[in-house]
C-alpha positions as a Python dict, from the first residue, in 0.01 Angstrom:
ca = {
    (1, 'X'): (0, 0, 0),
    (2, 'X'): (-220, 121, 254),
    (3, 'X'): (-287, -99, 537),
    (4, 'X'): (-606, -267, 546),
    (5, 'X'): (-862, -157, 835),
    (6, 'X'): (-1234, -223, 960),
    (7, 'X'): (-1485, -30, 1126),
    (8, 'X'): (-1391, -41, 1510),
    (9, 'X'): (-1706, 81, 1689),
    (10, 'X'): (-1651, 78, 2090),
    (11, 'X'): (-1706, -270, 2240),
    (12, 'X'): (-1473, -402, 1927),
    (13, 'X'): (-1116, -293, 1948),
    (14, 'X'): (-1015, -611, 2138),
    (15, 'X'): (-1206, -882, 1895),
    (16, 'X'): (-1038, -913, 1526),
    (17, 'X'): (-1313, -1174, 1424),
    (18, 'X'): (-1608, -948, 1581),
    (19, 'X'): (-1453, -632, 1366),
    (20, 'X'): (-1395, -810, 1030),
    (21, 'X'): (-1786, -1005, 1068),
    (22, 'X'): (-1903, -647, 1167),
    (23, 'X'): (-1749, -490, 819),
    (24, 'X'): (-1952, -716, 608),
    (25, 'X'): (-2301, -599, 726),
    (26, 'X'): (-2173, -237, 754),
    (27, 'X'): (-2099, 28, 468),
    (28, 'X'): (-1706, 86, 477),
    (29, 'X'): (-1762, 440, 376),
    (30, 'X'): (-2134, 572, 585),
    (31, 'X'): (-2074, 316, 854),
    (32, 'X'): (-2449, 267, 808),
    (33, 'X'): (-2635, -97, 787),
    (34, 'X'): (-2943, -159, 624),
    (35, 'X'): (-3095, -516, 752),
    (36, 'X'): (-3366, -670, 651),
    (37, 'X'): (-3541, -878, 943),
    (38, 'X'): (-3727, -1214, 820),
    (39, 'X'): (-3748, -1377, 1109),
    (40, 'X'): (-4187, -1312, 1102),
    (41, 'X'): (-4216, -1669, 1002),
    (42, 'X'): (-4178, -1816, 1357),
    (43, 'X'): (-4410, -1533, 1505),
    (44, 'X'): (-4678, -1492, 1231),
    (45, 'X'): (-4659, -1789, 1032),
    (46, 'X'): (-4529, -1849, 630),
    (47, 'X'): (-4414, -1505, 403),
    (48, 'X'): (-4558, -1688, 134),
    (49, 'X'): (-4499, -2012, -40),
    (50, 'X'): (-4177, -2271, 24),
    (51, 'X'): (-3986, -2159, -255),
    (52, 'X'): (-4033, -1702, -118),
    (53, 'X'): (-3722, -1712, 156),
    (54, 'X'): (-3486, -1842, -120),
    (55, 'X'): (-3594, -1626, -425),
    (56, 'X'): (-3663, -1337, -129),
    (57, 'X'): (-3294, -1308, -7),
    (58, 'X'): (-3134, -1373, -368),
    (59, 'X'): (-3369, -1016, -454),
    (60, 'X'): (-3217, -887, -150),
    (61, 'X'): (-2851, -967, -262),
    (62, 'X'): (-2927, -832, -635),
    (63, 'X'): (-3023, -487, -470),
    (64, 'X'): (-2753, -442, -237),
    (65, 'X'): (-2862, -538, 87),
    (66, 'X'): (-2579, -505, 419),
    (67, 'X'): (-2800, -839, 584),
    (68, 'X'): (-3085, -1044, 620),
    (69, 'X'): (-3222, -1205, 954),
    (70, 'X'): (-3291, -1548, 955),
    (71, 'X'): (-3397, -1861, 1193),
    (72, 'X'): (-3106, -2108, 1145),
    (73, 'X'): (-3339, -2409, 994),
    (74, 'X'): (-3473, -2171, 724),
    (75, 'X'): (-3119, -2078, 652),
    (76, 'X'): (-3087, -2426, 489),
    (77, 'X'): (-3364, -2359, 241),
    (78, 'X'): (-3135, -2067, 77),
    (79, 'X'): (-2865, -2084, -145),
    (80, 'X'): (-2517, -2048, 30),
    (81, 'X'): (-2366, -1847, -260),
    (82, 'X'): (-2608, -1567, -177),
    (83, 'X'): (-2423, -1490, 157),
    (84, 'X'): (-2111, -1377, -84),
    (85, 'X'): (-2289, -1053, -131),
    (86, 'X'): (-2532, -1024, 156),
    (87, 'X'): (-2496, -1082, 560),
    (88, 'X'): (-2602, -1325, 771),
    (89, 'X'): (-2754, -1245, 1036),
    (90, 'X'): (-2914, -1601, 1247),
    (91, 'X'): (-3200, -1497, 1516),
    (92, 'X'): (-3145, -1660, 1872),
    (93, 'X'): (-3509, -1584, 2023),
    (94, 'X'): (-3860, -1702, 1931),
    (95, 'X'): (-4230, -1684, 2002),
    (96, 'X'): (-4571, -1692, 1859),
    (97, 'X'): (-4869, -1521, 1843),
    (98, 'X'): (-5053, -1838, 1928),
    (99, 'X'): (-4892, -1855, 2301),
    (100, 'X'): (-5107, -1694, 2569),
    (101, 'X'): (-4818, -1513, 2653),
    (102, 'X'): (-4731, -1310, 2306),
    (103, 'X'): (-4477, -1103, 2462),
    (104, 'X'): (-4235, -1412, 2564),
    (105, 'X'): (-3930, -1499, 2367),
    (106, 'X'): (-3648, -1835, 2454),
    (107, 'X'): (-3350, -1895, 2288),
    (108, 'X'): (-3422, -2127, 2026),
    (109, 'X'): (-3026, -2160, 1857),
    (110, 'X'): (-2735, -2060, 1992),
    (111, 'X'): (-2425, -1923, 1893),
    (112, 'X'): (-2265, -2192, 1791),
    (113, 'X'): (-2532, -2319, 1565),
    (114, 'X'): (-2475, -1912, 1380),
    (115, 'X'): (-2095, -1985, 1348),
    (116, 'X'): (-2138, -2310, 1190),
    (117, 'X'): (-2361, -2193, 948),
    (118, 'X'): (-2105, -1861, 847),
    (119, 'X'): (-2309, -1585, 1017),
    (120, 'X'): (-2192, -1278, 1047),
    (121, 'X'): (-2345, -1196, 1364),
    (122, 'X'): (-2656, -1324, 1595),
    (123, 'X'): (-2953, -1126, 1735),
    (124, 'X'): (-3188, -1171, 2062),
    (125, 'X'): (-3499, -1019, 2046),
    (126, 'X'): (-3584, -897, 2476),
    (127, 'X'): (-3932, -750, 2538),
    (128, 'X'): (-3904, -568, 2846),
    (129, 'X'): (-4177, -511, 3100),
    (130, 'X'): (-4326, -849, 3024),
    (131, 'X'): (-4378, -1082, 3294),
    (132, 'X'): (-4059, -1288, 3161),
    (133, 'X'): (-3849, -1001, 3152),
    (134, 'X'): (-3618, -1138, 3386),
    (135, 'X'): (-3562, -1470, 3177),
    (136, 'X'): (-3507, -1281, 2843),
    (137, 'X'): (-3229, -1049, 3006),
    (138, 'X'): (-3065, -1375, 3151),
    (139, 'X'): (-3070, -1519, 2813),
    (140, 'X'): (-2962, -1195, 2649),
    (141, 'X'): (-2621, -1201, 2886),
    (142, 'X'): (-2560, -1547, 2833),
    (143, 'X'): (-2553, -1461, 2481),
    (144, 'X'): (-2350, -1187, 2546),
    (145, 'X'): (-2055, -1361, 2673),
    (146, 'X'): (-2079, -1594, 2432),
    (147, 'X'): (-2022, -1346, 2153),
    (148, 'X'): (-1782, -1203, 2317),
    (149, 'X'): (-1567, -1581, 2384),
    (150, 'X'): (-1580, -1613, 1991),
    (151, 'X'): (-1574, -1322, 1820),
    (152, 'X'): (-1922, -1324, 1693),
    (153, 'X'): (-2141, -941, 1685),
    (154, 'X'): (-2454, -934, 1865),
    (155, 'X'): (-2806, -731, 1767),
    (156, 'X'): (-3009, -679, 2021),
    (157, 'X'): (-3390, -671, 1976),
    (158, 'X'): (-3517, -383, 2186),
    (159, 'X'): (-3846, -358, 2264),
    (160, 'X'): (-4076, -250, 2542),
    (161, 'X'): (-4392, -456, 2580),
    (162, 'X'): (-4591, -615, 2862),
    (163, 'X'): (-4955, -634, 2991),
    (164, 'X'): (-4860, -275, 3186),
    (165, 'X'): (-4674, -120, 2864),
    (166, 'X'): (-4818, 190, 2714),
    (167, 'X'): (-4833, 252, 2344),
    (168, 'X'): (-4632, 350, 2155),
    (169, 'X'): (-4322, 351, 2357),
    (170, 'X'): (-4285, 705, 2486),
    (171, 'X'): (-3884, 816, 2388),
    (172, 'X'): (-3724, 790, 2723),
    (173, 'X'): (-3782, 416, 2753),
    (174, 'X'): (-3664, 357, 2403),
    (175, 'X'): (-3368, 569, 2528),
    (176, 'X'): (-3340, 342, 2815),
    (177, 'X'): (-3383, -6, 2599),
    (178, 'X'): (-3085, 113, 2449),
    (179, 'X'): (-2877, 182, 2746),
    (180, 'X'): (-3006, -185, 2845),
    (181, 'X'): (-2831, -299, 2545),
    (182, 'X'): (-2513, -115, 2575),
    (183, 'X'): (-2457, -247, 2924),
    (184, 'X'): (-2502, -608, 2866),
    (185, 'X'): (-2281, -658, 2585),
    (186, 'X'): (-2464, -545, 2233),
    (187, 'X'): (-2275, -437, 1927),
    (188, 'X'): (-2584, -300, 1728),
    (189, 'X'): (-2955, -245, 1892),
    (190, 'X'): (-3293, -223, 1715),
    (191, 'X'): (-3507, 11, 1881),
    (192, 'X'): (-3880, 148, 1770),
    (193, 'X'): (-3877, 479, 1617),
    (194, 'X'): (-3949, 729, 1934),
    (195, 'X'): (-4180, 949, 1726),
    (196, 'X'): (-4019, 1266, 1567),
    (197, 'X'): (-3671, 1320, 1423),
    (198, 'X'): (-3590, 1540, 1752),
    (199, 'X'): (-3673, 1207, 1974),
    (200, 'X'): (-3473, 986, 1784),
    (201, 'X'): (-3156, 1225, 1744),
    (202, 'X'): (-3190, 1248, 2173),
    (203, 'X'): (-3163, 907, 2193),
    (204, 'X'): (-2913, 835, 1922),
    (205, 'X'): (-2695, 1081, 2148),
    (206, 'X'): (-2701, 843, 2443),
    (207, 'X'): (-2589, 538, 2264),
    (208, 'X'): (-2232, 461, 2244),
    (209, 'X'): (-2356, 182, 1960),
    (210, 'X'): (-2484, 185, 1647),
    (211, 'X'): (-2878, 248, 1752),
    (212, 'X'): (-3064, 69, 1435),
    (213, 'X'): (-3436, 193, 1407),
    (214, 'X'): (-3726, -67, 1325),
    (215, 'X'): (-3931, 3, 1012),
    (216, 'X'): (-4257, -41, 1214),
    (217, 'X'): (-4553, -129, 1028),
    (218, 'X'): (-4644, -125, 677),
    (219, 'X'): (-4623, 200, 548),
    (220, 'X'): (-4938, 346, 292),
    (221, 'X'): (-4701, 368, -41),
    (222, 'X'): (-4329, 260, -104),
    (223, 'X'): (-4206, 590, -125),
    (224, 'X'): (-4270, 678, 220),
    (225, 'X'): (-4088, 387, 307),
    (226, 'X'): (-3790, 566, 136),
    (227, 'X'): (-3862, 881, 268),
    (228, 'X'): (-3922, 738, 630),
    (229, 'X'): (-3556, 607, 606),
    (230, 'X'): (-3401, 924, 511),
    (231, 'X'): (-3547, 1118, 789),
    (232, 'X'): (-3418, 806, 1077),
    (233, 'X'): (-3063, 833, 902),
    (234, 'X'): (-3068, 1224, 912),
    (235, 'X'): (-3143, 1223, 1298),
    (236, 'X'): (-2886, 983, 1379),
    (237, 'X'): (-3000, 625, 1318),
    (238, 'X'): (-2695, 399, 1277),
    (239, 'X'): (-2896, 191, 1019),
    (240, 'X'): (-3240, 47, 909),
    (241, 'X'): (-3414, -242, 1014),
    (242, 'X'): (-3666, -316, 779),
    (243, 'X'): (-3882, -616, 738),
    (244, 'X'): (-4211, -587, 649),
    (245, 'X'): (-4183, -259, 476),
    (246, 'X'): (-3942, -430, 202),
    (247, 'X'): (-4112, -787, 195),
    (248, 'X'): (-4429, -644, 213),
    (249, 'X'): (-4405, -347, -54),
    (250, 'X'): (-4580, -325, -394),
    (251, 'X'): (-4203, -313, -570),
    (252, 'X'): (-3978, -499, -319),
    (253, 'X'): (-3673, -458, -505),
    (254, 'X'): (-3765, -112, -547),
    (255, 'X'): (-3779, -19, -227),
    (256, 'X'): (-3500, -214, -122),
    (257, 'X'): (-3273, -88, -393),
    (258, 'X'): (-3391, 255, -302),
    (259, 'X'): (-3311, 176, 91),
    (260, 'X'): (-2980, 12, -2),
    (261, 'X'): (-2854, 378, -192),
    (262, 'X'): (-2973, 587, 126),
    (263, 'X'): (-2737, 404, 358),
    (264, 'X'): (-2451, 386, 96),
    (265, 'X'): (-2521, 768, 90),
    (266, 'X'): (-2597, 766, -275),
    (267, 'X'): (-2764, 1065, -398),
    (268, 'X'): (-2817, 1013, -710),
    (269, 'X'): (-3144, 933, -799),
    (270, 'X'): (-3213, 523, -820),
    (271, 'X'): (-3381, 373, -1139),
    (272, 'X'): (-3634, 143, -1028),
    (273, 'X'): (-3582, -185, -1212),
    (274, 'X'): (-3824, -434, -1278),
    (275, 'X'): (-3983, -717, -1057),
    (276, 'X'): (-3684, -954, -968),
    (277, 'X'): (-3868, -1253, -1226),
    (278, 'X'): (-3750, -1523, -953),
    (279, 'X'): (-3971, -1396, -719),
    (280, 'X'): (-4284, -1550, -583),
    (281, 'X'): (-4514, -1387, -331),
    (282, 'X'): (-4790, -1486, -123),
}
């Protein structure tokens, strides 16, 4: 019998629990991840009624999902038996757009809150160039260690915003948001797309880690959500990050299902099945 074996990617040779939590949000065969971020309701407010996280991550489990991002209370609010088939991944940071200060995240959880709730890894969100900067990198390293101590993967939340921040981001600071990440401990970042396939695939070539590209904002029609995701996995993207483009589509589990082939590298052609009947948007 063959032996049994996980994704390493560097930073993980030395941590048996951070490789085997790492192989259940990745594809064993593409070494891709496709995550699904849902962490908008502490910035933006509800998704849509009380009952939308539950039946929301179930339709994400049903179409083959690698993880879904969640704050640890709303966690509680889902059934566990979901998290058989689908990651868990528990956000750290928080803000709102109701602060003065939009661009400032805290820790809000910690990493022992994720492990005793079975994640599979933890993410920080760090917006640099804002005028807490300095606190959110602090908090990101702290983190950092942490992970490291038990065995827990880390995604780091790239992003560069502040009152002096041009949009969008021009490539060579997403470039260097991921180099930030590398060097203070990350196993996966999220990064905004830099704005061509040629951009991304430079940047992708500076990151020793798997560089995961944000789906951005809501795209005109589901299939260029689709589309979009093929062209960020052709130029190098280790995996997708998409939140609002799958919660937010006319046919989530479409477009989910759809995502969910591209980073298994499927190319067959996916039948689009029905509304998931559970479901219950806003």
């Amino acid at each position: 019998m063959e032996p049994l074996t996980f994704p390493s990617p560097s930073g993980m040779r030395h941590s048996t629990g951070k490789r085997i939590r790492f192989s259940r949000i990745t594809d064993p065969v593409t070494g891709h991840m496709f995550i699904v971020p849902m962490d908008h309701s502490v910035t933006l407010g509800p998704l849509g009624p009380a009952s939308h996280t539950a039946s929301f991550v179930r339709l994400l489990a049903d179409a083959g999902a690698g993880a879904v991002v969640l704050h640890r209370g709303r966690v509680r609010h889902v059934d566990p038996a979901v998290f058989a088939s689908l990651g868990l991944v528990v956000h750290l940071s928080a803000g709102t757009e109701l602060s003065l200060d939009r661009d400032a995240k805290v820790l809000v959880s910690g990493v022992d809150d994720a492990m005793r709730l079975g994640a599979d890894a933890v993410s920080v969100h760090v917006n640099v160039g804002s005028d807490t900067e300095a606190r959110q990198l602090a908090d990101f390293a702290a983190v950092s260690r942490e992970c490291e101590t038990v065995g827990m993967p880390l995604l780091a939340m790239m992003y560069a915003r502040g009152r002096e921040r041009p949009a969008p981001t021009p490539s060579g600071d997403i470039a260097h948001l991921a180099s930030i990440a590398t060097d203070l401990g990350a196993d996966i970042v999220k990064v905004d797309y830099p704005g061509s396939p040629e951009a991304l695939a430079a940047v992708a070539a500076t990151c020793p880690i798997p560089l995961c590209v944000a789906g951005g904002g809501r795209l005109a029609a589901d299939d260029d959500v689709v589309d979009f995701a093929r062209t960020l996995l052709a130029s190098g993207a280790g995996g997708l990050c998409f939140g609002r483009n799958v919660f937010e589509a006319a046919d989530p589990l479409a477009v989910a299902t759809g995502l969910a082939r591209l980073v298994r590298g499927d190319a067959e052609p996916h039948a689009v099945r029905p509304a998931h009947p559970q479901l219950e948007l806003a």
